[in-house]
C-alpha positions as MATLAB code, in Angstrom:
seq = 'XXXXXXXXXXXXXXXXXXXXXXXXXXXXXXXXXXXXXXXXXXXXXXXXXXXXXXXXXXXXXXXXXXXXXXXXXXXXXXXXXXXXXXXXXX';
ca = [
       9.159   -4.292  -10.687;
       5.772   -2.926  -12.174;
       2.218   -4.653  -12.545;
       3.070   -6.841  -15.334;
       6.005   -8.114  -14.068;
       4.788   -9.169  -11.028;
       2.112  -11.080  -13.214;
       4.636  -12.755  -14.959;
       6.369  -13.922  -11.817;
       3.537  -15.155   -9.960;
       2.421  -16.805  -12.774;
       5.112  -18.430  -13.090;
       5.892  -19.408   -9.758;
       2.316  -20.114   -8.878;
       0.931  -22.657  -11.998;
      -0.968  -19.885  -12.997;
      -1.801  -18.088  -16.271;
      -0.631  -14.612  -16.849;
      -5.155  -13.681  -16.209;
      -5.247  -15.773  -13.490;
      -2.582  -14.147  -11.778;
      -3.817  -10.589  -12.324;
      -6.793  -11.461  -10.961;
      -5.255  -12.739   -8.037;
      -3.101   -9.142   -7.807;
      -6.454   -6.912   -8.479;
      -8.374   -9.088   -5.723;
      -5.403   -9.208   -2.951;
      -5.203   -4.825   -3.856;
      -9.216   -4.757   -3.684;
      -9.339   -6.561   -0.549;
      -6.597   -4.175    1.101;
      -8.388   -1.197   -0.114;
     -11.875   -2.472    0.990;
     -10.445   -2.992    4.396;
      -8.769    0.242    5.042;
     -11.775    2.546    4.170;
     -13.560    0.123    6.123;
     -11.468    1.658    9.087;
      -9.656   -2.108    9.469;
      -5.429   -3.282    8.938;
      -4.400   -6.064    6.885;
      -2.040   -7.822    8.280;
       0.289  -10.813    6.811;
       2.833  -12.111    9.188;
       6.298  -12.177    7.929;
       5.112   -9.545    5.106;
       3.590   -6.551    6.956;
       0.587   -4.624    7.761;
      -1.050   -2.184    6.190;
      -3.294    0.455    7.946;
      -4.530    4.057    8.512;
      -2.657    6.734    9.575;
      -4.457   10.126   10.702;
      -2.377   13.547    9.783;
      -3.162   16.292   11.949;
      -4.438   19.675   10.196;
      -1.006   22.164   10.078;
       0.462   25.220    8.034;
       2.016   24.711    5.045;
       3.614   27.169    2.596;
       2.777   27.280   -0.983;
       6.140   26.829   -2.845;
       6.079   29.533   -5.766;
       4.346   32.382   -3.299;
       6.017   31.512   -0.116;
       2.163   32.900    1.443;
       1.356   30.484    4.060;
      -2.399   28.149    3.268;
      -3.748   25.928    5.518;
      -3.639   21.591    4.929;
      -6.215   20.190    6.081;
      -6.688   16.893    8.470;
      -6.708   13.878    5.871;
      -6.623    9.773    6.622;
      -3.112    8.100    5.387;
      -2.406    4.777    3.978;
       0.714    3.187    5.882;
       2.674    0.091    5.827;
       4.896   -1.201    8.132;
       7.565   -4.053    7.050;
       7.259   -7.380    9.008;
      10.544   -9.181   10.408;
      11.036  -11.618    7.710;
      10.685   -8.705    4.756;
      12.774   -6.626    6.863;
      15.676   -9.791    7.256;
      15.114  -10.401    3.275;
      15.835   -6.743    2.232;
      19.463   -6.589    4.511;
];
C-alpha cells in the first residue's frame, strides 16, 4: 500500500475527504519525526513505538574495492510492533 492508497482508505473509513485525510497522514508523520529528533518515542498501544536507535562506529568494506573505510556512529529510526499488530499480521 503506498501514500495514496492509504488516503483513499482512511478517507473512506474515516468520513473524510481524500485532503483531509492527507493532512491527517502528513501531520501524524510530522509529529513522529518532530518527536524523534527531539530525542523522544512515540508510542501507540496496540500499534507500536517508534524511537531512536544509536549504531556504534565499525569497519566496513567498500563493495567494488574490497579496501576497508571506516562508518561512522549515526542515530537510527526504529519501530517495534505492538501485540495487537503483531496478533493481526499471524
Amino acid at each position: 500500500m503506498n501514500k495514496a492508497e492509504l488516503v483513499d482508505y482512511i478517507a473512506s473509513n474515516a468520513d473524510l475527504t481524500k485532503a483531509q485525510a492527507a493532512k491527517a497522514i502528513d501531520a501524524f508523520v510530522g509529529g513522529v519525526e518532530a518527536a524523534l529528533k527531539a530525542g523522544d518515542s512515540v508510542t501507540l498501544v496496540g500499534f507500536g513505538t517508534f524511537s531512536v536507535g544509536d549504531r556504534e562506529a565499525r569497519t566496513g568494506r567498500n563493495p567494488k574495492t574490497g579496501e576497508p573505510l571506516e562508518i561512522a556512529a549515526s542515530k537510527q529510526p526504529k519501530f517495534k510492533a505492538g501485540k495487537t499488530l503483531k496478533d493481526a499480521v499471524q
